[in-house]
BAFI-3210 file (N, C-alpha, C; in Angstrom, 3 decimals, decimal comma, padded with zeros to 6 digits):
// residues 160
n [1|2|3|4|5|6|7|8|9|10|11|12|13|14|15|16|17|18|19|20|21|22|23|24|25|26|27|28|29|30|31|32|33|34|35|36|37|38|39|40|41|42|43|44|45|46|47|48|49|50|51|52|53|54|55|56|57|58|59|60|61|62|63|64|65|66|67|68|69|70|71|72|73|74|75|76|77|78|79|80|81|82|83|84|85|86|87|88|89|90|91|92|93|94|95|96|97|98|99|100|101|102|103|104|105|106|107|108|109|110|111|112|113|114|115|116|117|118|119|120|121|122|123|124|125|126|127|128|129|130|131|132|133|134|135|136|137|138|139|140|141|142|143|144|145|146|147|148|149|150|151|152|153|154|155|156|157|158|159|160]
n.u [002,106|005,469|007,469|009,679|011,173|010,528|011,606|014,459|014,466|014,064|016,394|018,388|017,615|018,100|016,225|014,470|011,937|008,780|006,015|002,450|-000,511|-003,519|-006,433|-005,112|-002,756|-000,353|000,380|001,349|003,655|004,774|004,839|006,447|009,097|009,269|010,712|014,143|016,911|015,450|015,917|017,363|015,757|013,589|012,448|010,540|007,366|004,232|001,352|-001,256|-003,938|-005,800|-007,604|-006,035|-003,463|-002,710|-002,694|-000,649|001,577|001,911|001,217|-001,402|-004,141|-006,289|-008,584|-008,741|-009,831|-012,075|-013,309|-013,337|-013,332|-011,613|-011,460|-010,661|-009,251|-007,878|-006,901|-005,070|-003,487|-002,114|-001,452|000,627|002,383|003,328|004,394|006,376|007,758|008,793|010,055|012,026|012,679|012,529|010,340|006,982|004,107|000,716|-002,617|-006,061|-009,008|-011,953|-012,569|-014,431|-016,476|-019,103|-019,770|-021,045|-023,743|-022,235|-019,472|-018,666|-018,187|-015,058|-014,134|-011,286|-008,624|-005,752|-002,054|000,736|003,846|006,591|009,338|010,275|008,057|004,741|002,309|000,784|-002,729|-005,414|-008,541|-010,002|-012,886|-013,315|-015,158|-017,811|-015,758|-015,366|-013,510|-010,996|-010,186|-010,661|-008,656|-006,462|-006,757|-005,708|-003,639|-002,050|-003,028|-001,605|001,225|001,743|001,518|003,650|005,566|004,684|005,546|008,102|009,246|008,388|010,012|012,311|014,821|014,347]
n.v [-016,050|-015,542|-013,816|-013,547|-014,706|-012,519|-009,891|-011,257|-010,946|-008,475|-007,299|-008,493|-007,339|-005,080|-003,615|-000,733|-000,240|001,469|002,098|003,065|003,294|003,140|002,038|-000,331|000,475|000,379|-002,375|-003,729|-002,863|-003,828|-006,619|-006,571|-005,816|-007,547|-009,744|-010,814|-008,396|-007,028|-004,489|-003,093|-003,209|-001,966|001,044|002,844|003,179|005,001|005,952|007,044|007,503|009,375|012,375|014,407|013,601|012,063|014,242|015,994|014,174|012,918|014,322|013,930|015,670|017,514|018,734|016,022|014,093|015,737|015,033|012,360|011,582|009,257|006,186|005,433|004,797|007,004|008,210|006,219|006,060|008,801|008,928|005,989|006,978|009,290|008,633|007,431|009,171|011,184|009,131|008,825|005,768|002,442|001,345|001,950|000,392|001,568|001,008|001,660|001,531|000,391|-000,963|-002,023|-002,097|-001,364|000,989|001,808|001,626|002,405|002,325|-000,254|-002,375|-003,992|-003,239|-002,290|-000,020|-000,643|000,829|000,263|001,834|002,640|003,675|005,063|003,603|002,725|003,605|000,927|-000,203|-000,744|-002,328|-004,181|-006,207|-007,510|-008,242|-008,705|-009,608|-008,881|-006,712|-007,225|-009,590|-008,628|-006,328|-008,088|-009,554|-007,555|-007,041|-009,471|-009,140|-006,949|-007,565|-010,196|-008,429|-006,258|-009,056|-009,827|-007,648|-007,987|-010,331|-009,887|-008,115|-008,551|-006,222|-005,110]
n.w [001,675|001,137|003,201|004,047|001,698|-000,217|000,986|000,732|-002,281|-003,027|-002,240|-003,306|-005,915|-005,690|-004,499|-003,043|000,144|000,685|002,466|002,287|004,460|005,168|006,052|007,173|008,890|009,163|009,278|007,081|006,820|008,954|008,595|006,800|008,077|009,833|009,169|009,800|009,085|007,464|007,064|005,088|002,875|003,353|004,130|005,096|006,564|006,066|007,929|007,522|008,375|008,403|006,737|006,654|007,216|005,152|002,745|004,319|004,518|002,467|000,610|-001,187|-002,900|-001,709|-003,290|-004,677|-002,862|-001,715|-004,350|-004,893|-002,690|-000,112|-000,238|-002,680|-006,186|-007,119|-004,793|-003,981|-005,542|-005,625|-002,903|-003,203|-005,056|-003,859|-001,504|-002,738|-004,540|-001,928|000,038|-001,307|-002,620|-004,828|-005,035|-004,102|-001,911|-002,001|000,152|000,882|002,582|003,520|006,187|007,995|011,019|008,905|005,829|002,674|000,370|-002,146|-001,120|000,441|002,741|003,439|000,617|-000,902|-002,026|-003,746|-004,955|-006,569|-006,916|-009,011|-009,587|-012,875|-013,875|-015,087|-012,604|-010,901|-010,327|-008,431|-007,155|-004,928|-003,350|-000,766|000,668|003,334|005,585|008,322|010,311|011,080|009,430|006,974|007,155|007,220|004,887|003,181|003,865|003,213|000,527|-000,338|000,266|-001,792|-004,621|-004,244|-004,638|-007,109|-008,540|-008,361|-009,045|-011,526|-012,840|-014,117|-014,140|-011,594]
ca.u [003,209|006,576|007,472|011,378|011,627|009,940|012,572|015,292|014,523|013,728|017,579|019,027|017,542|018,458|014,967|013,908|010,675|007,973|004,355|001,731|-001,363|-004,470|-006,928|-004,307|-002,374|001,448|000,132|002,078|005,284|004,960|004,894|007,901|009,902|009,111|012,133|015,615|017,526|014,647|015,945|018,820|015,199|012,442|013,081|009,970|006,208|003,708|-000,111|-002,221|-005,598|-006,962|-007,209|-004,885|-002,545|-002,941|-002,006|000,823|002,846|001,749|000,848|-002,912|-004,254|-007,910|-009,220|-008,919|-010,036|-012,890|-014,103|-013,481|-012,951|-010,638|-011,513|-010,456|-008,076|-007,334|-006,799|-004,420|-002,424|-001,467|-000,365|002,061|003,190|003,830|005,596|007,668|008,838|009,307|010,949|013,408|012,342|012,443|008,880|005,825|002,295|-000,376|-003,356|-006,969|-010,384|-013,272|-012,186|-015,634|-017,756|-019,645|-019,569|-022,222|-023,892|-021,091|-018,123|-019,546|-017,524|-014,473|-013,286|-009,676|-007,867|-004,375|-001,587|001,885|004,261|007,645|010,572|010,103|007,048|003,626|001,838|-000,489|-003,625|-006,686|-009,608|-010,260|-013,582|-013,138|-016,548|-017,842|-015,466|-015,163|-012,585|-009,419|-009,811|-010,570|-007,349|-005,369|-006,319|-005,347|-002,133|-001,165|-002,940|-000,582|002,401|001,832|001,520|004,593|006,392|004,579|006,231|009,914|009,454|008,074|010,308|013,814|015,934|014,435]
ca.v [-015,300|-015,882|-012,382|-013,219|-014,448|-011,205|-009,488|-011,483|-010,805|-006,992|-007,390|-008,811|-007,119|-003,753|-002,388|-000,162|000,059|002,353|001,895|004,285|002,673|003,649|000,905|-001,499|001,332|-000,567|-003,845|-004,081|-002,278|-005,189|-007,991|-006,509|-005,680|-009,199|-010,319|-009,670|-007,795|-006,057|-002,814|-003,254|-002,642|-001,614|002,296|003,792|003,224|005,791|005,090|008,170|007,008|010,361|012,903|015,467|013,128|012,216|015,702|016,088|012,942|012,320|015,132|013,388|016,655|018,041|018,697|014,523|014,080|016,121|014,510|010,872|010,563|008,504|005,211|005,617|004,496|008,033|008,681|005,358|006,407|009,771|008,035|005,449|008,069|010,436|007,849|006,887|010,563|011,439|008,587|008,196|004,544|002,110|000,826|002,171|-000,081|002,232|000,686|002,639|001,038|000,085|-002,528|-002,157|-002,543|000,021|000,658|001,824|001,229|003,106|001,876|-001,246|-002,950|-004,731|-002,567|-001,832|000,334|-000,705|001,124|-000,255|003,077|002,223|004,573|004,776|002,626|003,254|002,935|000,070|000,472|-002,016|-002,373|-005,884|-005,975|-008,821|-008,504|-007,923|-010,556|-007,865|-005,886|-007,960|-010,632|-007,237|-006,050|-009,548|-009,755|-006,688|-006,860|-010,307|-008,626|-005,899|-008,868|-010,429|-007,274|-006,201|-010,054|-010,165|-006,585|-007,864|-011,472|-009,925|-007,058|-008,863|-005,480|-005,297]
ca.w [001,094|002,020|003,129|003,932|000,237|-000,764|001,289|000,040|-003,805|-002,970|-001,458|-004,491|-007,106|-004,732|-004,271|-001,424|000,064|001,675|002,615|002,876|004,857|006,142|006,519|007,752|009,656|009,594|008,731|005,631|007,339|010,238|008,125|006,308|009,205|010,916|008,401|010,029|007,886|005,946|007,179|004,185|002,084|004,250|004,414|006,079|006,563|006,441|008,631|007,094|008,716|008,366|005,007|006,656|006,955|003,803|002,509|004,696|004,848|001,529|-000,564|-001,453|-002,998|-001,146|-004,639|-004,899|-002,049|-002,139|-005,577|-005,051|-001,369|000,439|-000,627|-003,857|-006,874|-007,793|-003,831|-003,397|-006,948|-005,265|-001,795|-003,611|-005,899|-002,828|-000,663|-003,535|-003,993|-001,073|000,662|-002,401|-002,739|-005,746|-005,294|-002,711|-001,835|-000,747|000,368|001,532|002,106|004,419|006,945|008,601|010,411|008,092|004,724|001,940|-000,986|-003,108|-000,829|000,717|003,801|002,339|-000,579|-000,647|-003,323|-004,241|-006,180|-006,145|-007,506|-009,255|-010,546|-014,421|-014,386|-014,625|-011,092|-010,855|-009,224|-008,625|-006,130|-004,270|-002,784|000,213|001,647|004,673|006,427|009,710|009,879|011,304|008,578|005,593|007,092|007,142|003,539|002,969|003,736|002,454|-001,048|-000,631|-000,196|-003,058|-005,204|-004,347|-004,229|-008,513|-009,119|-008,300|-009,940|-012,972|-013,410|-013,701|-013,670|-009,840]
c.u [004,432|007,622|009,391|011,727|011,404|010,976|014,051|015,357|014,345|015,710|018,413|018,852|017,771|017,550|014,568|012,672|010,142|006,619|004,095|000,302|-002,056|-005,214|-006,295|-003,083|-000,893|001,413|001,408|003,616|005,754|005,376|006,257|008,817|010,073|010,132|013,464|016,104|017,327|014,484|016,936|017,206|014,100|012,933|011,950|008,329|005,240|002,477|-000,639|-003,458|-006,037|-006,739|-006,121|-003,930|-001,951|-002,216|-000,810|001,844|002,734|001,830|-000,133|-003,350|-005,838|-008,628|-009,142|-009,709|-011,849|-014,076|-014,661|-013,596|-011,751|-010,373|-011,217|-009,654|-007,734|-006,470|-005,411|-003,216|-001,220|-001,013|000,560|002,950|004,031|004,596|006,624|009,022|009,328|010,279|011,904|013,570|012,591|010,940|007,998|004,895|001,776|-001,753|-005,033|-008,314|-011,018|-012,827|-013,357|-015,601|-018,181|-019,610|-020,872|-022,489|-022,546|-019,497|-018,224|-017,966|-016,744|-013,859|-012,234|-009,309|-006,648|-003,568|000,200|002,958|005,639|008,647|010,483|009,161|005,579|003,078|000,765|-001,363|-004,879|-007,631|-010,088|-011,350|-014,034|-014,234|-016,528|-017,514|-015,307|-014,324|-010,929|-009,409|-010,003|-008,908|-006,243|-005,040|-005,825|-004,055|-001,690|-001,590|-001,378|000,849|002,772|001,758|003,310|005,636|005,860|005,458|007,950|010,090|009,243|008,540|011,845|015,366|015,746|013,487]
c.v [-015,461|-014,710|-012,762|-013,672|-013,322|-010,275|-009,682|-011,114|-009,455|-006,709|-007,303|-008,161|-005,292|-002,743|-002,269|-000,046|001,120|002,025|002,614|003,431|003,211|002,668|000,122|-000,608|000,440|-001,779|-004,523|-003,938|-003,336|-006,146|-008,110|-006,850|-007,191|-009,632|-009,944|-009,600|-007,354|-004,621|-002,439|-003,097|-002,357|-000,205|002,931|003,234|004,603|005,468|006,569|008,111|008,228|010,976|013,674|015,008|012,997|013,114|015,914|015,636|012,971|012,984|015,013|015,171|017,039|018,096|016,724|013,715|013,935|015,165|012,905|010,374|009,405|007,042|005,189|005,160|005,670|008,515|007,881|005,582|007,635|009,314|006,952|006,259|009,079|010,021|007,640|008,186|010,920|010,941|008,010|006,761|003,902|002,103|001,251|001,597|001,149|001,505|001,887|001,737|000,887|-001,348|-002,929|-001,969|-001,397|000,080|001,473|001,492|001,794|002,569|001,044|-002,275|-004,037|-003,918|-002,337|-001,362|000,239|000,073|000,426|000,750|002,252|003,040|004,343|003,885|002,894|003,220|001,830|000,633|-000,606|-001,908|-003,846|-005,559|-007,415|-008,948|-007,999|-009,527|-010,185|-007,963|-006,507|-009,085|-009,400|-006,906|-006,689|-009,466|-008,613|-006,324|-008,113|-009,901|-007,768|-006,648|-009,146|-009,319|-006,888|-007,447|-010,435|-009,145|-007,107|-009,648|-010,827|-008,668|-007,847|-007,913|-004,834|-004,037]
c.w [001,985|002,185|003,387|002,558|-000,486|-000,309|000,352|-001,769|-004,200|-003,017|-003,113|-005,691|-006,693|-004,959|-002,829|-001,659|000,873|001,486|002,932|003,609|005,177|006,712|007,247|008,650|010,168|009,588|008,019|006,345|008,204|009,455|007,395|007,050|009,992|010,477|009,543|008,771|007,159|006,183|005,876|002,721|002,332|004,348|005,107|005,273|006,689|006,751|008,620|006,962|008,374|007,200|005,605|006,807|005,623|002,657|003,193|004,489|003,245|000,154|-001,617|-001,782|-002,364|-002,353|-005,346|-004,288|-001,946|-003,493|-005,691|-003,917|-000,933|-000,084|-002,027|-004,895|-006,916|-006,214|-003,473|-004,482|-006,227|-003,879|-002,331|-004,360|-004,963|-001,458|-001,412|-004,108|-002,747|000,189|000,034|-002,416|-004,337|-006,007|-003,546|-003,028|-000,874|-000,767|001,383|001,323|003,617|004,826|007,404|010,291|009,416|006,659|003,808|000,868|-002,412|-002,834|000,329|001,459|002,961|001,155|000,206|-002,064|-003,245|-005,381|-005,592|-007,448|-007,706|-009,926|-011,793|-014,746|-014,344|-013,483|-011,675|-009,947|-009,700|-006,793|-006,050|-003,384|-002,038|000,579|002,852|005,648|008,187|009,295|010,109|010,177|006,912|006,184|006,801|005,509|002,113|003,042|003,327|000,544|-001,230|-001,200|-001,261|-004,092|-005,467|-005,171|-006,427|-009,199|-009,373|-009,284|-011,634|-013,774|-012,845|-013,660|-012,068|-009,969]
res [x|x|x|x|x|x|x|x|x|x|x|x|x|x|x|x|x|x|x|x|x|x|x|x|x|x|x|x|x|x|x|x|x|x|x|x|x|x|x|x|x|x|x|x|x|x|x|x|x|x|x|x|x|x|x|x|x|x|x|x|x|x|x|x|x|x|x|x|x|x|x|x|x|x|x|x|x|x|x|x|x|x|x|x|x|x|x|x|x|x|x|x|x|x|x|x|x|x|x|x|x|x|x|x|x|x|x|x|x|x|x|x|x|x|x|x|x|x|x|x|x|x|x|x|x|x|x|x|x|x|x|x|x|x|x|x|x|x|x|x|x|x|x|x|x|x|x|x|x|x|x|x|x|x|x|x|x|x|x|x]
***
């Protein structure tokens, strides 16, 4: 992914961003930031490794929590949704999953839940289950998923 074109077309089409992360804990925000000049649409990362974060930064509700757990689509819907309010953004990726080692039969080393939140648009939301590659190559591909996610949202939405 060619994250300063992803920049540049965020730029142009004058969308701001925010990340919420847990698994990858500023991954996504790094790879942004690595750009110069992607402070002009880079507006703020959030790294809500734990649930009370979660709830705080985020406004992830305990009753979601509770039901589905962390790893979750319903869990990763309400962190892009709650970065995207709250850091007055165009578009938020939140990302949440099992980097490993570890893992279980239900949420098995490798899952990641994606939602990618957009002003007037529905949120997306999807689960990529990488395997059990260990955890620095689950995280890697975890954040160039995220990349691209974003870098399909702004090609394939030409009012930006």
């Amino acid at each position: 992914m060619d994250v300063a074109a992803l920049i540049h077309e965020a730029r142009a089409k004058g969308v701001t961003i925010a990340t919420a992360e847990s698994c990858t804990a500023g991954m996504i925000a790094a790879a942004l930031t690595d750009v110069p000049g992607s402070s002009s649409v880079v507006d703020r990362g959030y790294v809500t490794y734990s649930n009370r974060a979660k709830q705080e930064m985020l406004g992830v509700r305990e009753s979601t929590l509770a039901a589905v757990g962390a790893v979750s689509e319903e869990v990763a819907v309400e962190m892009a949704e709650g970065a995207l309010t709250r850091a007055n953004v165009t578009l938020s990726i939140a990302v949440t999953g099992i980097a490993g080692p570890g893992g279980s039969e239900h949420k098995p080393e490798g899952r990641v839940c994606f939602a990618l939140a957009q002003q007037k648009l529905p949120t997306h939301v999807e689960t990529v289950d990488f395997g059990p590659l260990g955890r620095e190559q689950v995280r890697a591909a975890t954040r160039n998923h995220a990349l691209s996610l974003i870098w399909q949202s702004l090609t394939a939405n030409p009012q930006g």
